[in-house]
DOFI-533372 format. One record per residue (C-alpha): residue number from 1; residue in three letters; z, y, x. Coordinates in pm, 1 decimal. Example, Ala and Ser with C-alpha at 12.3 -4.5 7.8 and 13.67 -1.06 7.14 Angstrom:
  resi  resn         z         y         x
     1   ala     780.0    -450.0    1230.0
     2   ser     714.0    -106.0    1367.0
This chain:
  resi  resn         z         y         x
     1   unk    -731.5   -6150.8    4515.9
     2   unk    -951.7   -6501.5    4465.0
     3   unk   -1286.7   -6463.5    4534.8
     4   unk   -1385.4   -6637.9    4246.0
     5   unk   -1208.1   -6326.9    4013.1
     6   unk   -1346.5   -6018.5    4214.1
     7   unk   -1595.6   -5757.7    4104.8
     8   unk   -1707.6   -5445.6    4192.8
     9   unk   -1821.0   -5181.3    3873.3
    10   unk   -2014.6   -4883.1    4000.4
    11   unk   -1891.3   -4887.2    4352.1
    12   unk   -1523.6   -4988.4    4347.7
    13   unk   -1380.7   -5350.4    4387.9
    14   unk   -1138.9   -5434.2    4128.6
    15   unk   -1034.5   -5811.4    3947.4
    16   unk   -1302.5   -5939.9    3761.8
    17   unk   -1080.5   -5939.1    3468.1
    18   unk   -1045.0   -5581.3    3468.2
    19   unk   -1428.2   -5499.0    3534.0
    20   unk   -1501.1   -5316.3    3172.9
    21   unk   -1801.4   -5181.5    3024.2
    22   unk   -1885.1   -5039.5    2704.0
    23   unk   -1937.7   -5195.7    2428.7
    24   unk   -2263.0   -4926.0    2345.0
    25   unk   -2410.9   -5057.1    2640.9
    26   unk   -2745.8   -5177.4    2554.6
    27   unk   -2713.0   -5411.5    2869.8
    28   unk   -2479.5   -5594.7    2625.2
    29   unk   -2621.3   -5507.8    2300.3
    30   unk   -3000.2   -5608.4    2359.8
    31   unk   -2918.7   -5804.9    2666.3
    32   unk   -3111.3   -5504.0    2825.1
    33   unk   -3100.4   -5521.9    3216.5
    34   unk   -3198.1   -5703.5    3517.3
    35   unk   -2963.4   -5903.3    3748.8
    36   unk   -2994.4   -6126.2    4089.7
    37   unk   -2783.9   -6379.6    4193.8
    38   unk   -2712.9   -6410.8    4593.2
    39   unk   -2609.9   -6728.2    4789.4
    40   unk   -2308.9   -6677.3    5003.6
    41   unk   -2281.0   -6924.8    5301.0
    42   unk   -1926.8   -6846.8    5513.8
    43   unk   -1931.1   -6495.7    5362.0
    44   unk   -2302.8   -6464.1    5465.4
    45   unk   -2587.7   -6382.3    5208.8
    46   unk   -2887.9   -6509.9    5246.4
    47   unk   -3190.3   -6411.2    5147.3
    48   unk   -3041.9   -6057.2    5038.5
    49   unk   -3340.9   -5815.0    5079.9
    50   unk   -3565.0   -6094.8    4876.9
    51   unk   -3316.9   -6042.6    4566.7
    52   unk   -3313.6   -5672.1    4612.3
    53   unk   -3779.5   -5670.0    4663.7
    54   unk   -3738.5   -5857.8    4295.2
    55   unk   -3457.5   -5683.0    4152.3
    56   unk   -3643.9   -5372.7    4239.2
    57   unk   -3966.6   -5501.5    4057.2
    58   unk   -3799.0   -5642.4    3757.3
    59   unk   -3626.6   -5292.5    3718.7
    60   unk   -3984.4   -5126.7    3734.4
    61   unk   -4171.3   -5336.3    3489.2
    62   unk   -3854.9   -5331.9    3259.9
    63   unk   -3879.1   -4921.5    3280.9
    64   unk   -3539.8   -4913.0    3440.9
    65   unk   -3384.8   -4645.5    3654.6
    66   unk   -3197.9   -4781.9    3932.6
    67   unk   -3065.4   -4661.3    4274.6
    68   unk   -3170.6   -4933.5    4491.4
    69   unk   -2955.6   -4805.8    4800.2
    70   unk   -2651.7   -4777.4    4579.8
    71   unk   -2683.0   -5149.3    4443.7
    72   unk   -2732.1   -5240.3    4794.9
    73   unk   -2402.5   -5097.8    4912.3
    74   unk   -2215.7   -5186.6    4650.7
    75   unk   -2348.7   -5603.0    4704.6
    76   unk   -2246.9   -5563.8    5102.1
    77   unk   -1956.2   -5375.9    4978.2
    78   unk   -1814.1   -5680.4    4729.4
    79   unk   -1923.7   -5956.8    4998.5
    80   unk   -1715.5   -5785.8    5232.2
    81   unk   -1433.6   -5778.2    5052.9
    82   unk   -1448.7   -6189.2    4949.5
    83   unk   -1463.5   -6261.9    5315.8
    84   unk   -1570.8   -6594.9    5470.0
    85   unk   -1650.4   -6760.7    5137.9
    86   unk   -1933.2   -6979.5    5023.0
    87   unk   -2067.4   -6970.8    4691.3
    88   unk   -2308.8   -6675.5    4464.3
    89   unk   -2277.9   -6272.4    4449.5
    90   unk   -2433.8   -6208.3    4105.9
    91   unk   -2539.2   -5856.7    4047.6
    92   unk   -2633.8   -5698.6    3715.1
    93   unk   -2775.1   -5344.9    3637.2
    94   unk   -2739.7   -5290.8    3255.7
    95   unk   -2952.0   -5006.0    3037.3
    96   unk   -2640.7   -4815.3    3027.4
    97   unk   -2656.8   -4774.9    3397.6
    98   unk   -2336.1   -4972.4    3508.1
    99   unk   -2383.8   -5167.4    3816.6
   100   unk   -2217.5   -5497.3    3782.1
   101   unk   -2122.5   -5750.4    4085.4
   102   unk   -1906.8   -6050.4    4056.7
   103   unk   -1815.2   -6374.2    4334.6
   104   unk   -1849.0   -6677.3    4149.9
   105   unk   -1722.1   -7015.6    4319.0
   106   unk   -1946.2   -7300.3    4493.0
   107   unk   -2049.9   -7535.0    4273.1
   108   unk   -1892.9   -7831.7    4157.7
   109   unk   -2032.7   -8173.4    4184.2
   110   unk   -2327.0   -8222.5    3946.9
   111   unk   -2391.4   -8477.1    3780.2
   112   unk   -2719.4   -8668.6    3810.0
   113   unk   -2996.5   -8442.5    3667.3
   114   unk   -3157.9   -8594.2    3386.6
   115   unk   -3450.7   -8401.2    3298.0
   116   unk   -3550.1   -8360.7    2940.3
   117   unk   -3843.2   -8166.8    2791.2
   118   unk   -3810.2   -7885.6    2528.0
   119   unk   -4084.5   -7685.8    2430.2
   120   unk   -4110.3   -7344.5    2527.0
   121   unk   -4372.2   -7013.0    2512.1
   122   unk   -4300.5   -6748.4    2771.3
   123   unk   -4243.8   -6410.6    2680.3
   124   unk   -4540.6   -6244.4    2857.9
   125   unk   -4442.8   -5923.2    2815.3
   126   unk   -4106.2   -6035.2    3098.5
   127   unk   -4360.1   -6154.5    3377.5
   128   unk   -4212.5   -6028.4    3675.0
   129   unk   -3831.7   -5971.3    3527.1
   130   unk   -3578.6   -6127.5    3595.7
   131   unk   -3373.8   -5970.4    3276.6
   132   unk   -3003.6   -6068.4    3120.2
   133   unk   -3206.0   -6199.7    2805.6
   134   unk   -3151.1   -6537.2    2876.2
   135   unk   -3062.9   -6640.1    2525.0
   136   unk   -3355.9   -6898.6    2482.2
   137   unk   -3317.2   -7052.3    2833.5
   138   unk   -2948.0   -7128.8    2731.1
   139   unk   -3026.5   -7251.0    2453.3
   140   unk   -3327.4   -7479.6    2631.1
   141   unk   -3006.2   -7663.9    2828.9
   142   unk   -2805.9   -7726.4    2516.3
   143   unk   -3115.2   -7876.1    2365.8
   144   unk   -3171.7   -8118.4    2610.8
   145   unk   -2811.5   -8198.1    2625.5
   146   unk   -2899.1   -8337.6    2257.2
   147   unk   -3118.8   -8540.1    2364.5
   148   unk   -2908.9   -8709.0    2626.3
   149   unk   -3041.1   -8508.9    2912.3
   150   unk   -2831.7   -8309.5    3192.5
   151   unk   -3115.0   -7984.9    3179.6
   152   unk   -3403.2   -7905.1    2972.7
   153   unk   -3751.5   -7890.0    3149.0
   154   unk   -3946.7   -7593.6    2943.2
   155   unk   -4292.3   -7691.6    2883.5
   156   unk   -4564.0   -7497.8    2656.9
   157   unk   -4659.3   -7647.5    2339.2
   158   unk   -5011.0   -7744.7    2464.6
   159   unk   -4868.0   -7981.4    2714.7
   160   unk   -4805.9   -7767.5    3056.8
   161   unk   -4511.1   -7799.0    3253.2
   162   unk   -4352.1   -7495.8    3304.4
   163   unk   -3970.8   -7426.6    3507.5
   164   unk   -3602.8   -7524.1    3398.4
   165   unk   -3367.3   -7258.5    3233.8
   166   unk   -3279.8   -7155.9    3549.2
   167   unk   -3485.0   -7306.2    3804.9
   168   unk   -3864.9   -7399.0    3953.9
   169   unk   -3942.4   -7737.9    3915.5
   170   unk   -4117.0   -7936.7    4206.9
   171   unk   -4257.5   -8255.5    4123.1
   172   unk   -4469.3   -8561.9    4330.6
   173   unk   -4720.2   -8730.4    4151.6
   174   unk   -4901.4   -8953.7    4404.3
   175   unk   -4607.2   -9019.9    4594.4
   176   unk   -4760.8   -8819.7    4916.5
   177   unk   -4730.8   -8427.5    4779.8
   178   unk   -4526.2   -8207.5    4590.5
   179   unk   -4688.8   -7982.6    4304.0
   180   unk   -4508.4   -7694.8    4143.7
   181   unk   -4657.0   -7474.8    3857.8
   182   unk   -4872.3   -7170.1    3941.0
   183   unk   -4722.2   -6789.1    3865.8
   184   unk   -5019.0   -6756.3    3640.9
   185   unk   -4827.5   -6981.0    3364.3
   186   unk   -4540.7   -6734.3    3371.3
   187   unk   -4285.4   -6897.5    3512.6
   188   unk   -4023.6   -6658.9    3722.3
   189   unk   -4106.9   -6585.9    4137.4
   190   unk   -3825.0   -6801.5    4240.7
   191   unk   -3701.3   -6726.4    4596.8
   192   unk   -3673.5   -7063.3    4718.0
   193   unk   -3964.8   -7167.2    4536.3
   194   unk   -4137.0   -6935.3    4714.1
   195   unk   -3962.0   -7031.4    5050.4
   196   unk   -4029.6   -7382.8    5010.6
   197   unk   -4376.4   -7373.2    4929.0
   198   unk   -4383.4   -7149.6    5290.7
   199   unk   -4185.3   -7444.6    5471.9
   200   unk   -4382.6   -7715.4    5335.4
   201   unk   -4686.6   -7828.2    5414.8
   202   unk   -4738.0   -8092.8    5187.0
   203   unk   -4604.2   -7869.1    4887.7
   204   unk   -4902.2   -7630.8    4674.1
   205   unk   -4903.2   -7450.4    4320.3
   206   unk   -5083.9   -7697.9    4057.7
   207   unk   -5081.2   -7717.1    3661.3
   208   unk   -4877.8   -8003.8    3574.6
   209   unk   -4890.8   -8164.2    3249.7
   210   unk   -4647.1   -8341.4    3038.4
   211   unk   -4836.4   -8637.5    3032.4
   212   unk   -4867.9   -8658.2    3399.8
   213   unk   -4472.4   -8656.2    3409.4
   214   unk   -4537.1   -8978.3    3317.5
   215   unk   -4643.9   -9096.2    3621.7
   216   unk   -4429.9   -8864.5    3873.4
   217   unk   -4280.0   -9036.7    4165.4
   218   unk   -3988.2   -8804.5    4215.9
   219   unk   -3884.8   -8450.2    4112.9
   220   unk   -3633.6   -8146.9    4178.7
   221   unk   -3568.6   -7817.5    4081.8
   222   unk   -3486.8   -7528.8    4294.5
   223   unk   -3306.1   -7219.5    4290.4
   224   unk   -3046.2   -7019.7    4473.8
   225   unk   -2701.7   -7204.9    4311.8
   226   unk   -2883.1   -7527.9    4293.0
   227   unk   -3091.9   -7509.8    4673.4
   228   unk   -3304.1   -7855.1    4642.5
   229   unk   -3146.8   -8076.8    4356.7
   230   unk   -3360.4   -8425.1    4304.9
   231   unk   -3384.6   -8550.1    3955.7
   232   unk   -3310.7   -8866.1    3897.5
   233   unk   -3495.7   -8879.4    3517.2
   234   unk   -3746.3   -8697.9    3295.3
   235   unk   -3761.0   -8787.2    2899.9
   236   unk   -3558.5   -9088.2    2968.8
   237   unk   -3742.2   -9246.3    3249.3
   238   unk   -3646.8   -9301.9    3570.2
   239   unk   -3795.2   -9201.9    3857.0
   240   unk   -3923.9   -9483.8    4090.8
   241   unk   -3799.7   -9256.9    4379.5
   242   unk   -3493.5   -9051.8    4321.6
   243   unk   -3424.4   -8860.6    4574.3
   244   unk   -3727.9   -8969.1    4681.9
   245   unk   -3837.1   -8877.3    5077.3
   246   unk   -3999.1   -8586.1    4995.9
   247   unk   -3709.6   -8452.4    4803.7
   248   unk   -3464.1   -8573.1    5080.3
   249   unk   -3744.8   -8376.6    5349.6
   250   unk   -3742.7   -8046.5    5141.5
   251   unk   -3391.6   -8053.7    5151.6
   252   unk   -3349.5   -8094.4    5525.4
   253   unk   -3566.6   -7833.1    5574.1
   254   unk   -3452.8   -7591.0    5311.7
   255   unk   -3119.4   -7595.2    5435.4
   256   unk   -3202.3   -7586.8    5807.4
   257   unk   -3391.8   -7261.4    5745.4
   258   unk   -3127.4   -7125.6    5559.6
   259   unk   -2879.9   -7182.5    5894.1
   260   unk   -3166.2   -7080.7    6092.1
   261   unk   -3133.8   -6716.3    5892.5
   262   unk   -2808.1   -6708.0    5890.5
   263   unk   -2711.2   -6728.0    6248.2
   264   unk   -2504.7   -7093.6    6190.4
């Protein structure tokens, strides 16, 4: 079987095209669940009991039931079975109780991220999930696509930068240090936010305004699928520096702590 078409539902690998639930499940219905998504390196995942801390904590504050050593097994269980591959291990647990793994490919080539702002107002009542109701961040990216961007960057109608759909943003706006939004706006605990901001020194949580966009030297977002992306654009204007040194450092270092975990 590709590793790019395998699953695993409650425990037992299987295609991904014949991975079923039903279609009662609220997990579909309401988009009522919590998920993680897992980098695979040579078959390797990385950061692993990270996802499954946060899965664990989304699942509480979303009053969900889950058996955290089952969804462990079953993750191991699915990576085995894809072998040596690189790419993401995304795991769902619906409301109906299914437990949901699939191997998705390494990404393609993006193309240059052009960052465009759409407003946005957390849902307050999420901080801490990571849920499958992901219907407004979706719709965020198409938005910006609209506007001749590559990926919406969510910002609050007073003014305050927030995160993209799917990822935290980073930002320099003296040229020197990088600033990323504070948890307290509601923005998701992003792994490799959070590993970053460990790794670098010159990196701290700040409120970051629209209108100091303006004036930022370079920029990236960060997640799991994406690692350190630089943009090369916000709102139409380019970035003096894109990469951008710091964006180039947090990259070098990102990925040599990754290897560093790993074993490579």
């Amino acid at each position: 079987m590709a590793h790019d078409a395998l699953a695993i539902l409650d425990g037992t690998v299987l295609p991904a095209a014949d991975a079923t639930i039903g279609v009662t499940d609220l997990g579909l219905i309401r988009g009522d669940g919590v998920f993680e998504v897992v980098s695979l390196h040579d078959g390797q995942m990385f950061a692993l009991d990270d996802h499954l801390r946060r899965m664990a904590t989304s699942a509480q504050n979303m009053r969900l039931e889950i058996d955290l050593n089952a969804v462990r097994a079953d993750i191991e269980t699915l990576a085995e079975a894809a072998g040596p591959v690189t790419g993401a291990l995304r795991f769902i647990v619906t409301r109906g109780g299914r437990r949901i793994g699939l191997v998705e490919p390494e990404r393609g080539e993006d193309p240059p991220l052009r960052l465009a702002t759409v407003e946005y107002v957390p849902t307050r009542i999420l901080d801490g999930v990571k849920s499958l109701s992901y219907g407004s961040n979706m719709l965020a990216t198409r938005i910006a696509v609209e506007r001749g961007g590559t990926e919406a960057l969510l910002v609050t109608p007073h003014g305050r930068v927030l995160e993209a759909p799917t990822s935290a943003f980073f930002a320099s706006l003296d040229g020197e240090t990088l600033v990323t939004p504070p948890l307290s706006d509601h923005i998701l605990d992003s792994i490799t936010r959070r590993r970053l901001l460990s790794l670098l020194p010159h990196a701290r949580e700040e409120v970051v305004t629209v209108e100091e966009l303006g004036g930022a030297r370079e920029a990236f977002l960060a997640s799991t699928t994406r690692e350190v992306q630089p943009a090369v654009a916000i709102d139409g204007r380019e970035l003096p520096a894109a990469p951008g040194p710091l964006t180039a450092a947090a990259h070098e270092v990102f990925t040599a702590h990754m290897r560093d975990e790993l074993g490579a």
